[in-house]
N, C-alpha and C positions, 0 to 999 in steps of 0.2 A: 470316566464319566459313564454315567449309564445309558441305556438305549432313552429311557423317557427324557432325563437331562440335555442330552444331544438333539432329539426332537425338539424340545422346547427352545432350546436355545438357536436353532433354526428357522423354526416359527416366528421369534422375538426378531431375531433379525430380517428378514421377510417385511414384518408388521414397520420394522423402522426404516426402510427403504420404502415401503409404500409411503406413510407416515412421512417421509423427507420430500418424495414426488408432490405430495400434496403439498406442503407447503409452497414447495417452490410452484405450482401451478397456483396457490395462494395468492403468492406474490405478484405471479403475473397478472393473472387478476385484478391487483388492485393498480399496480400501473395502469393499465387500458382505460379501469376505472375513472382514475388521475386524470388521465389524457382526454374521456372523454368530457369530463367535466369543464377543465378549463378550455375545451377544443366550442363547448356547451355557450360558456360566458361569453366566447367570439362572437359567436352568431348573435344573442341573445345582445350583444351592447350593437353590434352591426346591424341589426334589425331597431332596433331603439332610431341609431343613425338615421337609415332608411324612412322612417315614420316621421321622423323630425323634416327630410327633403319632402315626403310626400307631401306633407304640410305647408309647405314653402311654394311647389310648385302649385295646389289646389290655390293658395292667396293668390299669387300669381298669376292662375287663371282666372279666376274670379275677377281683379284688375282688369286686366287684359277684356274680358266680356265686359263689363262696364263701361271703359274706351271705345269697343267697338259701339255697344248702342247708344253713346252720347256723339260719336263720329254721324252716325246713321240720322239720328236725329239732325245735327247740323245742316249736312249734306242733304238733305229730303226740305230744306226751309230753300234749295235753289232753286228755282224752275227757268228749264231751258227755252229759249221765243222757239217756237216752231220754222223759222226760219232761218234761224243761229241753227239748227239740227239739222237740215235739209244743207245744209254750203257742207258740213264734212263731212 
């Protein structure tokens, strides 16, 4: 072989050793990729969950406030004798 044929063929290999590095850094890549995405739809259906509870709790206090000022109402229609207040 000659000097130049020997370089190149050096060269060529060099180029496909890098060339093999990148793919496999490619590849890893797209795993992480992968992961991040379905790791993505977690959250994304967890937070969906979450907004459906937050919903649930906001009704729930809403109720609950309504309760209280129909309570409030009720209880404001008693009045204590002033004398029923003074014995306890």
């Amino acid at each position: 072989m000659s000097k130049n044929s020997k370089e190149i063929s050096s060269v060529t290999s060099d180029q496909k050793k890098s060339i093999d590095a990148i793919s496999v850094s490619l590849d890893k890549i797209s795993g992480i990729a992968t992961d991040t995405s379905s790791s993505s739809n977690q959250v994304a259906g967890s937070a969906k969950g979450l907004a459906g509870k937050m919903q649930e709790l906001t009704s729930t206090a809403s109720t609950l406030a309504g309760f209280s000022t129909t309570l409030q109402q009720k209880v404001g229609k008693f009045k204590l004798n002033k004398a029923m207040a003074a014995d306890e």
